[in-house]
Backbone bond lengths (Angstrom), bond angles and torsions (degrees), N, CA, C in turn:
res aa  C-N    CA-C-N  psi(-1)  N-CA   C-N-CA  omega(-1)  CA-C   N-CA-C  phi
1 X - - - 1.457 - - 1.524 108.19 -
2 X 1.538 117.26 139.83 1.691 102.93 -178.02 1.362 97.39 -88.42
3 X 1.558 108.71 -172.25 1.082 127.77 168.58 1.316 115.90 -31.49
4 X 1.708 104.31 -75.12 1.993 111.88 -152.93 1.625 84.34 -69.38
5 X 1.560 145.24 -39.90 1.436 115.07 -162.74 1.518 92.41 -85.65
6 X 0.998 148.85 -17.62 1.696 138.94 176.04 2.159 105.48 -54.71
7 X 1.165 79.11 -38.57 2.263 91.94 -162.83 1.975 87.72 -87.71
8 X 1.216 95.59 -24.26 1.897 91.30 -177.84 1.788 99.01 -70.27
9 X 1.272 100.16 -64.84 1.486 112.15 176.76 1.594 136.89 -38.88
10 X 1.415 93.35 -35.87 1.330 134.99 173.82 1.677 101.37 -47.82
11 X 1.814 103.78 -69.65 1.261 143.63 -136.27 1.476 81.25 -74.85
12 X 1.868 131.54 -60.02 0.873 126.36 -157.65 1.769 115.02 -89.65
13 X 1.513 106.23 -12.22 1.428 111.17 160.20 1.539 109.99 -37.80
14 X 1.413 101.40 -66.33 1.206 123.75 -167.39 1.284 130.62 -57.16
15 X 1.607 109.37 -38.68 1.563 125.69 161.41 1.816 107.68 -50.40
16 X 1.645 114.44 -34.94 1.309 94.12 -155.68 1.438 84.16 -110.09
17 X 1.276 135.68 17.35 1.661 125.08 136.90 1.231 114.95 -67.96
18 X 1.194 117.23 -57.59 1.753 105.23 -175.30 1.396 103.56 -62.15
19 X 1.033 133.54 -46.35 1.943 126.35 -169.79 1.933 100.35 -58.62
20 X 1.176 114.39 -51.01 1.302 117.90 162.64 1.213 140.80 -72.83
21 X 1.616 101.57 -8.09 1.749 109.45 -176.63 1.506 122.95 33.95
22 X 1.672 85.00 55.08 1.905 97.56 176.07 1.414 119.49 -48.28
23 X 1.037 113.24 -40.42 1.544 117.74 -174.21 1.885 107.36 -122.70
24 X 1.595 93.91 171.76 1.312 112.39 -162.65 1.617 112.18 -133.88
25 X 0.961 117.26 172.30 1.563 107.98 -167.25 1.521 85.30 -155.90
26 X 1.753 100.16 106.49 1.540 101.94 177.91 1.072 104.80 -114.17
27 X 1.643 126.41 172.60 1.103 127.96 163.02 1.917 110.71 -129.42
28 X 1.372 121.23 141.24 1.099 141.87 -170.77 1.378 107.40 -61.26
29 X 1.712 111.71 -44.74 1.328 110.72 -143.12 1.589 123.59 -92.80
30 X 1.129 150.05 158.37 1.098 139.04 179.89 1.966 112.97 -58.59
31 X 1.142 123.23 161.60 1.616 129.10 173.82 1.860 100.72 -66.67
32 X 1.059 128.75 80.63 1.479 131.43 178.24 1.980 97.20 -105.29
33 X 1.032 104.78 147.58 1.538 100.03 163.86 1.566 150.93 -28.88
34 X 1.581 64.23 -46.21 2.347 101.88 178.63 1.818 84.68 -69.27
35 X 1.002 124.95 -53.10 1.574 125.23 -146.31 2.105 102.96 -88.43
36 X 1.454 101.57 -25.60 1.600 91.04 -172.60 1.883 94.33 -95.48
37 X 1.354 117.06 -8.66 1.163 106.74 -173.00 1.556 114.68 -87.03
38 X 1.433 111.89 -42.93 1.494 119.00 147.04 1.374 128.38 -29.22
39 X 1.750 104.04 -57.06 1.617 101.58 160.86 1.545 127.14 -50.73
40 X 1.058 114.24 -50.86 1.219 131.84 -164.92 1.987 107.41 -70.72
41 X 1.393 112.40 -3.96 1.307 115.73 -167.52 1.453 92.01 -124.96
42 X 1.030 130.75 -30.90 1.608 132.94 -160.04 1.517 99.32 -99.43
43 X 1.599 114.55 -52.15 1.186 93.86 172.94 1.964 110.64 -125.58
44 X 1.367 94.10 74.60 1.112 117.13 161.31 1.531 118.12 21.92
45 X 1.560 131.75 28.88 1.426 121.42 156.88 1.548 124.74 -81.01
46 X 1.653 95.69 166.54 1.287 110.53 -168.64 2.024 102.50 -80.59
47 X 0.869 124.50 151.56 1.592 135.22 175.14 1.476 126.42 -36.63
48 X 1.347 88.27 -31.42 1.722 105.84 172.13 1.246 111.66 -71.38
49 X 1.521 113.12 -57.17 1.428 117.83 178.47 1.412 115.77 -64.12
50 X 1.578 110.33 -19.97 1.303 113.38 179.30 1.527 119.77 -67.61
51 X 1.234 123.02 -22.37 1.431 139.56 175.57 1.682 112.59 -88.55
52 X 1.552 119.05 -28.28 1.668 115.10 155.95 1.419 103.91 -54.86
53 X 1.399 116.08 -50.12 1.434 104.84 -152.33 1.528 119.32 -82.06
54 X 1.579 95.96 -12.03 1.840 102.30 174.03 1.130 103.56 -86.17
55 X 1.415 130.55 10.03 1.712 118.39 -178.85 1.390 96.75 -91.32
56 X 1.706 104.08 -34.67 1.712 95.02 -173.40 1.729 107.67 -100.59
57 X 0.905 109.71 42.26 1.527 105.26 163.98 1.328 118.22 -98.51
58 X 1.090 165.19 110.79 1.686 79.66 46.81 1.965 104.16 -91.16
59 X 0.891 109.14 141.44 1.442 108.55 -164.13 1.812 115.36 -172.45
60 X 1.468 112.32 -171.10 1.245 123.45 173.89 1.678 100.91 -80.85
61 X 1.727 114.02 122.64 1.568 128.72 169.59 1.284 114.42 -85.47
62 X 1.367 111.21 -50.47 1.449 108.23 -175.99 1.939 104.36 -130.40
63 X 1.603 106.29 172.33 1.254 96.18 148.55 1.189 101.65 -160.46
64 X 1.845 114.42 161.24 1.588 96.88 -179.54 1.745 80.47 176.40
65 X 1.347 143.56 -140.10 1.012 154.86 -174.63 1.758 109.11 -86.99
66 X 1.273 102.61 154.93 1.555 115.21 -174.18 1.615 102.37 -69.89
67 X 0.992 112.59 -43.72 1.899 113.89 -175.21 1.514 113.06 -69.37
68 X 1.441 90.14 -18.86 2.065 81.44 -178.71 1.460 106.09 -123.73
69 X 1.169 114.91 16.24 1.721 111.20 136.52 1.489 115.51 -110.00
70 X 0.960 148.80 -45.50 1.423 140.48 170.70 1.648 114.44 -5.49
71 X 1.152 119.57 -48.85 1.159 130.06 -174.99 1.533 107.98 -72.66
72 X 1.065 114.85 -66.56 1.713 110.73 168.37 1.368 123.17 -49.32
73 X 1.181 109.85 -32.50 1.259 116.93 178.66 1.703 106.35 -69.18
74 X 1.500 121.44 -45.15 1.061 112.07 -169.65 1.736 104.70 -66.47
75 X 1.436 105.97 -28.64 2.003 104.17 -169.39 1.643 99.41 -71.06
76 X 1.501 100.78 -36.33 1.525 89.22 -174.04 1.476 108.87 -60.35
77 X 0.824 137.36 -58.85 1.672 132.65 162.60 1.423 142.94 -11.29
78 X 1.600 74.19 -53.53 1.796 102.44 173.92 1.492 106.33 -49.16
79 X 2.061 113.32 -53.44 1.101 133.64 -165.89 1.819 101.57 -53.17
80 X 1.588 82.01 -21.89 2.008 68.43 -156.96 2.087 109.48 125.60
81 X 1.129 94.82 -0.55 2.037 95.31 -165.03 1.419 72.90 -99.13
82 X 1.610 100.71 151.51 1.115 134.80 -179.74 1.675 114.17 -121.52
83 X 1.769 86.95 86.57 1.973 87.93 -173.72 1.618 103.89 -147.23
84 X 1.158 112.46 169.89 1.744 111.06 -176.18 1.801 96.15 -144.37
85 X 1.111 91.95 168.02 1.598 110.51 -179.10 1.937 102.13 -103.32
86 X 1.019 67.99 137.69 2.220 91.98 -178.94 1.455 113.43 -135.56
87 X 1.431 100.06 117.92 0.880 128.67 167.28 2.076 111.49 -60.96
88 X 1.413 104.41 102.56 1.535 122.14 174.05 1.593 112.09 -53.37
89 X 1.385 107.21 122.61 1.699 97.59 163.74 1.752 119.08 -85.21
90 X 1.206 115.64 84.53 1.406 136.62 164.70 1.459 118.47 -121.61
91 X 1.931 86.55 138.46 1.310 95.04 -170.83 1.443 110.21 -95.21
C-alpha cells in the first residue's frame, strides 16, 4: 500500500471510530484530588463536567477513536492516573 492510500485508510479508520466510539478511555482510579485535577487539565473540562465524571469513576471518561485518545491517555499516566484505553464491542 503507498503512502497517500495508507494515511487515506488511516483517515477513514478513524472517522468510523469516532462515529462509533470504538474505544474508551478509562480510568482505574478512585475520584481523589490528584486524579480529578489531572483530568480536568489533560483533558480540558469545565468543573461541572468535572463532577459528572467523578461520579463515574472509576470508570470509562471518554470515548471516541483510538488516535485521539492515545495521547491523553499517555499524559494521564504521566500525571500518575492509572487508566488504559479499550477497545468497545460495537458493531
Amino acid at each position: 500500500m503507498t503512502g497517500a492510500r495508507r494515511q487515506s485508510a488511516d483517515r477513514e479508520r478513524a472517522q468510523r471510530e469516532r462515529a462509533r466510539q470504538s474505544w474508551e478511555l478509562v480510568v482505574h482510579d478512585e475520584p481523589s484530588r490528584a486524579v480529578l485535577a489531572a483530568l480536568r487539565r489533560v483533558l480540558r473540562v469545565k468543573r461541572g463536567e468535572l463532577e459528572r465524571m467523578a461520579s463515574a469513576l472509576p470508570g470509562a471518561v471518554r470515548r471516541g477513536a483510538h488516535e485521539d485518545l492515545a495521547e491523553p491517555e499517555a499524559r494521564l499516566r504521566e500525571a500518575g492516573v492509572r487508566c488504559e484505553l479499550r477497545r468497545r464491542d460495537v458493531e
